[in-house]
C-alpha positions as CSV (number, residue, x, y, z in Angstrom):
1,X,21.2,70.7,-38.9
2,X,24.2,68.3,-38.3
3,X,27.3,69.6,-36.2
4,X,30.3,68.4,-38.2
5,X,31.8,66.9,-34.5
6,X,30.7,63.3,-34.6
7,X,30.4,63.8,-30.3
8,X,28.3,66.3,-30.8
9,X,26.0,64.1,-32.9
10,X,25.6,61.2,-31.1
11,X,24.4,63.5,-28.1
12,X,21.8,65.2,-30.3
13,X,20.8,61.8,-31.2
14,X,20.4,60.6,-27.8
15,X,18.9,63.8,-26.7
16,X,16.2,63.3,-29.1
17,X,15.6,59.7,-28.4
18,X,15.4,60.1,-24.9
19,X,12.3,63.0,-25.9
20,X,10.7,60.0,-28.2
21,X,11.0,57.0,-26.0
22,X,8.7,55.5,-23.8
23,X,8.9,54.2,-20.7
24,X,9.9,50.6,-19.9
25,X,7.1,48.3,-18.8
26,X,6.6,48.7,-15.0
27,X,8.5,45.6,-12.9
28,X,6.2,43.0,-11.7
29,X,6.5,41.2,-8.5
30,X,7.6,37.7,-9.0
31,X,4.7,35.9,-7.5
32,X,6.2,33.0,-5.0
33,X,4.9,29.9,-6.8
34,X,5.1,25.7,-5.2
35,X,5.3,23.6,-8.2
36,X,3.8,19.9,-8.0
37,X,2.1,17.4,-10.2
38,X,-1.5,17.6,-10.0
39,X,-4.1,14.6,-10.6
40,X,-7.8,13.9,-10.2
41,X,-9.0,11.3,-7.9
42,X,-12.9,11.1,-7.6
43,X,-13.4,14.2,-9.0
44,X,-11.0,16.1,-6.2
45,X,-7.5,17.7,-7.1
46,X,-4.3,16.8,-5.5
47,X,-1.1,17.4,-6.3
48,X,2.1,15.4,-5.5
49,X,5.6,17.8,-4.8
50,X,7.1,17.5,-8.3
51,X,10.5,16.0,-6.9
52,X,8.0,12.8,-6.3
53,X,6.5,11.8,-9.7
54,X,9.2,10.4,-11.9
55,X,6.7,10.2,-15.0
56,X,3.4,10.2,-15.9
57,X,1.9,7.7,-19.2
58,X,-1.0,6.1,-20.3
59,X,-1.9,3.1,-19.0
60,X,0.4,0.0,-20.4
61,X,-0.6,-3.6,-20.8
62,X,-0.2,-5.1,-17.0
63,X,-0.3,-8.5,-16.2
64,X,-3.2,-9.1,-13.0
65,X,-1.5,-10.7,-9.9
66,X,-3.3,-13.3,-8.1
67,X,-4.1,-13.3,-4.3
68,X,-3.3,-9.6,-3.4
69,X,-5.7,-6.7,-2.6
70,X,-7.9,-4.9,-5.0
71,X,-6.4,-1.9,-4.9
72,X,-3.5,-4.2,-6.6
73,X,-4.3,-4.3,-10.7
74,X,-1.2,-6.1,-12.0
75,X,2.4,-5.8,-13.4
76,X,3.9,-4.0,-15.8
77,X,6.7,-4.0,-17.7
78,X,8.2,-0.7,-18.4
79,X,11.2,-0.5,-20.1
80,X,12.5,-3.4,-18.7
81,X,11.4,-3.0,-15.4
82,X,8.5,-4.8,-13.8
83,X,6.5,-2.3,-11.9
84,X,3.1,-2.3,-10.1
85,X,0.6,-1.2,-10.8
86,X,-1.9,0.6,-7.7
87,X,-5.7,1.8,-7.4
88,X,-4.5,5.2,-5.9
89,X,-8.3,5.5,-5.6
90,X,-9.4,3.0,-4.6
91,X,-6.9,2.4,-1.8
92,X,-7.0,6.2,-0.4
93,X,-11.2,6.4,-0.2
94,X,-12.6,3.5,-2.1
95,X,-12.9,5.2,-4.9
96,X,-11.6,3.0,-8.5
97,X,-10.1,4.9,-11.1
98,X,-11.7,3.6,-14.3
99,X,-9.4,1.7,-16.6
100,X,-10.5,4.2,-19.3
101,X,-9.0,6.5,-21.7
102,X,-8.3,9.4,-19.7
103,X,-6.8,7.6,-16.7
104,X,-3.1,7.6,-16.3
105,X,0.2,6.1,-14.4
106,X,2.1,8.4,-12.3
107,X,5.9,6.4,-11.4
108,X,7.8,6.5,-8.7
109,X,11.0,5.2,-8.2
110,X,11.7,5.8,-4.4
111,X,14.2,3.5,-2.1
112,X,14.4,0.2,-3.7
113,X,10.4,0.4,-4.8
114,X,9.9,1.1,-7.8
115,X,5.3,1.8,-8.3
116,X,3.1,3.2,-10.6
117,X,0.0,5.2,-9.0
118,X,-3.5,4.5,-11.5
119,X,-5.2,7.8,-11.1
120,X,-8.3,9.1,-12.9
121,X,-6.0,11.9,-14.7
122,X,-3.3,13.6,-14.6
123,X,-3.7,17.5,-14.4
124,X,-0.2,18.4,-15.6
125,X,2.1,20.6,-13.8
126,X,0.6,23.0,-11.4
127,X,2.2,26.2,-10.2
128,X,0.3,27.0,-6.8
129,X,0.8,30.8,-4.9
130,X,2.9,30.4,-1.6
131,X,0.3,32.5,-0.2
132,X,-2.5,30.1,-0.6
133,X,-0.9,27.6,1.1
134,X,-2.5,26.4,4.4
135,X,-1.9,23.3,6.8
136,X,-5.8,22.7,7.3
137,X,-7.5,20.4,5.3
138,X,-10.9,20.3,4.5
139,X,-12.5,16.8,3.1
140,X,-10.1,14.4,3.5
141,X,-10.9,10.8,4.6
142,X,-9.4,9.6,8.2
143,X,-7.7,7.2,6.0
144,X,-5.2,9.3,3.9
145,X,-5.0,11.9,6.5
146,X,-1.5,10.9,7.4
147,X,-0.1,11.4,3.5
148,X,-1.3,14.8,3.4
149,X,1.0,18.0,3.6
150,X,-2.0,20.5,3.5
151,X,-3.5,22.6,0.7
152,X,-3.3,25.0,-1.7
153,X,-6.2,27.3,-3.0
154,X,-6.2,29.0,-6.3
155,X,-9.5,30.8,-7.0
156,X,-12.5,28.6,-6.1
157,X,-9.7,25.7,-6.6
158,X,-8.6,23.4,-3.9
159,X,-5.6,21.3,-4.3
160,X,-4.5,18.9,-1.3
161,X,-0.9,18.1,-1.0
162,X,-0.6,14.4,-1.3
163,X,2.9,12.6,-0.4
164,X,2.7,9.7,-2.8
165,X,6.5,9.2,-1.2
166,X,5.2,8.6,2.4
167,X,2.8,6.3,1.3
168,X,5.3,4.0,-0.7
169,X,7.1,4.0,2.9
170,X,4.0,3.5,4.5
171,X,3.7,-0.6,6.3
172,X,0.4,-0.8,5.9
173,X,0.7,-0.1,2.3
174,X,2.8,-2.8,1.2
175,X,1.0,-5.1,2.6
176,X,-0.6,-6.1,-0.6
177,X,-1.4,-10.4,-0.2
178,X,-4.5,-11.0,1.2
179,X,-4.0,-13.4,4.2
180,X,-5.5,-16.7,3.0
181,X,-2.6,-15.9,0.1
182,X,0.2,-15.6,3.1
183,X,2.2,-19.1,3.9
184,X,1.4,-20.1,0.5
């Protein structure tokens, strides 16, 4: 039965709701999480910090350059900018991406170099635990040794940490003539 006292209602009301109600969902732990850009290269997963990829696309229409390395494929224009075009593959461990469907650009736009990484795919964003994080590095060629950052593990996955930055700054990278081109 109602009390005529409004007051009196609404405590009967809450009273009885608190009896009725259930429990809030319990409070998870945010799990720590890196974020990065992750792409396939040979059939191993890296991933790039995502500050460091400006965009990902297919692969545009590139014009081949003569005289440089083969790592080098060409020259693009995208959106008004000419940008190269680079074998990540095949420069890290020999390995070239094929010019197929599935392979894609990853852009940088870092100092006053502007490149686009060929890669064999682009795995999206990938949200890695902290806690999986470790410096060692298990499989990596001598070669690209000095661009990695580490790894990540996520269940049986493996993900090394690749600076795409550091090697845009790297000397040896930009050399891209071969030498019988150099003088020309």
């Amino acid at each position: 039965m109602a009390s005529a006292d409004p007051f009196l209602t609404l405590l009967d009301i809450a009273r009885r709701s608190r009896e009725h109600a259930r429990g809030l969902p319990k409070r998870e732990e945010a799990e720590d999480v890196w974020s990065g850009v992750g792409f396939l290269i040979g059939g191993k997963h890296y991933v790039s910090p995502l500050g460091e990829v400006g965009e990902t696309m297919k692969m545009p229409r590139y014009t081949p350059i003569p005289r440089v390395r083969g790592w080098v494929i060409g020259l693009a224009n995208i959106r008004g900018r000419l940008v190269p075009l680079l074998d990540l593959g095949q420069y890290l461990v020999r390995h070239s991406s094929q010019l197929s469907g599935r392979c894609r650009v990853m852009i940088i736009e870092e100092e006053e170099l502007t490149c686009g990484f060929v890669v064999d795919a682009v795995l999206g964003m990938q949200r890695l635990p902290v806690g999986g994080f470790s410096r060692q590095v298990r499989d990596v060629p001598e070669s690209i040794f000095r661009f990695v950052r580490g790894a990540y593990t996520r269940g049986d996955e493996a993900w090394t940490v690749f600076s795409l930055v550091e090697l845009n700054r790297d000397e040896a990278f930009r050399e891209v003539a071969l030498e019988s081109s150099v003088g020309i």
